[in-house]
N, C-alpha and C positions, 0 to 999 in steps of 0.2 A: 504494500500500500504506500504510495509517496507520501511523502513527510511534506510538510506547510511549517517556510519557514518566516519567522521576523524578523527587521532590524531597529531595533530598539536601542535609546539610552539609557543604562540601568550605573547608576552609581557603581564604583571600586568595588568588589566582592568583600572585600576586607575592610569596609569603610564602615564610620558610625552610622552614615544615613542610611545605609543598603543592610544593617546587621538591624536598627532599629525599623524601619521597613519591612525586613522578614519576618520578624517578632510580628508586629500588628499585624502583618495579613497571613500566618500561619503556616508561612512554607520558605526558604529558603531555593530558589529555582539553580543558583550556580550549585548547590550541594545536591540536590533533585532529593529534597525530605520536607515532611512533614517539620515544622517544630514548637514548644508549646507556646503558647499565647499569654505573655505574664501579670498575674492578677495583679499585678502594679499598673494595670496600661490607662485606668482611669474607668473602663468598661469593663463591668463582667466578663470573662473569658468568653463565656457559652455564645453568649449575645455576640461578641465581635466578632467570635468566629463561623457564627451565622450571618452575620451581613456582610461576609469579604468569601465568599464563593469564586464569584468571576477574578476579584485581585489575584487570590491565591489561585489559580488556574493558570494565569495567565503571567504569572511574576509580578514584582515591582519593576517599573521599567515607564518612558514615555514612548509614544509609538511615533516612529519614524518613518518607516515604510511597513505595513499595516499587515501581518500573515496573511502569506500569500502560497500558491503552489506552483512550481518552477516549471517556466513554459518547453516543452521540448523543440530540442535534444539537451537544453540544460540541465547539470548536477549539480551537486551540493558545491565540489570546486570552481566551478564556473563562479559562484554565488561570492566564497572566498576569493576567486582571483577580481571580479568584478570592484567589491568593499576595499582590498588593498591598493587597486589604482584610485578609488576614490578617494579610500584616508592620504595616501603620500601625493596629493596634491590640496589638499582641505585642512586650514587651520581650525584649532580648536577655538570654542565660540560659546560664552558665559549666559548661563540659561539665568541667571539674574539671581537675585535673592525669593528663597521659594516660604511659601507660604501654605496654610489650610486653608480650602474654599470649597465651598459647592458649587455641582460642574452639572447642570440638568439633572438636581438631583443625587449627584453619584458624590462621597469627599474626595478630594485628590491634593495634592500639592500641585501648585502654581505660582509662577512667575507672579513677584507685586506690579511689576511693566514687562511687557514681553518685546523685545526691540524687535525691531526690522531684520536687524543683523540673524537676529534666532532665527526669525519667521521666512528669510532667504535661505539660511543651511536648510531647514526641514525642506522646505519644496527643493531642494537640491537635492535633497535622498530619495524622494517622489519620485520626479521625473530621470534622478542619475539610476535607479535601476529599474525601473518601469519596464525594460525589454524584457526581463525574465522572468516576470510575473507569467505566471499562464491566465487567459481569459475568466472573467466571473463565468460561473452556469446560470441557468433561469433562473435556479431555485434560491441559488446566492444570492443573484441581484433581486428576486422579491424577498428574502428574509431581509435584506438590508430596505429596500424601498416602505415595507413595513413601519420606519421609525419616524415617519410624520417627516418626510427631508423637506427642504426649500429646492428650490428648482437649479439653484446654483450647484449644491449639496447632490443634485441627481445627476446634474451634468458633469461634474468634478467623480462620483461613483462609476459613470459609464467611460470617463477617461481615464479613471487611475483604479479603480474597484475601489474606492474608499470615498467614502464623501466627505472627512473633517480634514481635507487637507488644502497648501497653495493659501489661500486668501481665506478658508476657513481653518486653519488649522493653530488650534490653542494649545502649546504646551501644557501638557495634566500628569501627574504620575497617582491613577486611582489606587484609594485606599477602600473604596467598600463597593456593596450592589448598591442601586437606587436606592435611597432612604425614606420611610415618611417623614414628611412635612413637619412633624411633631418632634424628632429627634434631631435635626440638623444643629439647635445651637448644644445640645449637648455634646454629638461628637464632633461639632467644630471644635471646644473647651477641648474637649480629650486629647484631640491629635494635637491640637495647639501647647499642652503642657507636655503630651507625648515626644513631639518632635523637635522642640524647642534649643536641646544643647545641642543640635545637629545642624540648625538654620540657620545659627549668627551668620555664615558667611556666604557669598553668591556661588552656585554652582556652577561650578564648571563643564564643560561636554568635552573631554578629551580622548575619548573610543566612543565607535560604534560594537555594539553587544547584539551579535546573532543568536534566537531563542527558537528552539523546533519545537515542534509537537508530533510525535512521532505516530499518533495514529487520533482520529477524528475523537474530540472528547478528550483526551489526555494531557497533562500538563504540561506547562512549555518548559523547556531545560533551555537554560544559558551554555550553550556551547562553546563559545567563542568571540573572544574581546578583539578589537583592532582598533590600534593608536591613530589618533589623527597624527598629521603633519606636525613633525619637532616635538610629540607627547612622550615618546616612546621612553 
């Protein structure tokens, strides 16, 4: 069965943000485990770990260029050799100082201003691998046409299969599923005391982070880092 792979920004493996990121959404993607959720996090374990389904599925990470499945005769090396001509011409480029917000609903960390400069790199990993995406199917582009899109949002889906990118595309690194209405200021407070000794400073984007999903439903594994230009 071919593997559907991503390129995401996912913080240093080793770093406070991406060790306190696993902790809250319950899984660890570079280590591919489970791990526990600590009753220190401000929310019941139980609770938090039932409203971060999708995070933890899918890592802590911002999405770049959006799981996709590699159009033939492309492989997985193609995908690698593709991402290194990218990084060794692509300086690293400062996602800003990140914050807790709600994002339709969903909490995530977010940029407090999101420059230009960011909002150029991400449509540069859009359209820089776009050749090796393989086409949406029917059933793809109506599961996605499903989410209420804006017409720009459908146009941008039938050119890149993703509709939140280019001139929609908001840096987010989600922390839960959609939330009611009713809990939003509480786990703002949470994540806000949660992630606090980790945000004094602006983040940096210095690798692209490849995450597969080795079979439909399964979780994504961080496979594979690549420096940008002068990170290494």
């Amino acid at each position: 069965m071919p593997v559907r792979y991503a390129i995401y920004f996912a913080p240093p493996a080793d770093s406070p943000l991406w060790q306190k990121a696993s902790q809250w959404i319950g899984r660890d993607s570079a280590k591919g485990m489970d791990i526990p959720v600590p009753e220190t996090i401000g929310v019941p374990a139980e609770r938090l770990w039932g409203m971060t389904v999708s995070p933890r599925r899918y890592g802590f990470h911002a999405t770049l260029k959006a799981p996709m499945w590699l159009a033939e005769p492309y492989e997985y090396d193609d995908l690698v050799a593709a991402i290194t001509r990218f990084c060794a011409r692509t300086a690293p480029v400062s996602a800003g100082q990140l914050t807790p917000r709600m994002l339709g609903g969903f909490l995530a960390l977010m940029p407090e201003v999101q420059s230009a400069e960011l909002s150029d790199f991400a449509a540069s990993c859009v359209a820089g691998f776009d050749a090796l995406r393989a086409p949406m199917s029917a059933s793809e582009r109506a599961k996605r046409a499903q989410a209420g899109l804006s017409e720009r949002q459908t146009a941008l889906l039938d050119q890149y299969g993703y509709p939140y990118v280019m001139d929609e595309f908001r840096l987010h690194m989600t922390l839960s599923d959609r939330l009611p209405e009713g809990e939003h200021d509480q786990m703002l407070a949470a994540a806000r005391a949660w992630f606090a000794p980790v945000l004094a400073e602006p983040v940096m984007i210095t690798h692209l982070s490849v995450f597969s999903e080795a079979e439909p439903g399964a979780p994504f594994a961080r496979v594979a880092d690549f420096p940008l230009l002068d990170s290494a």
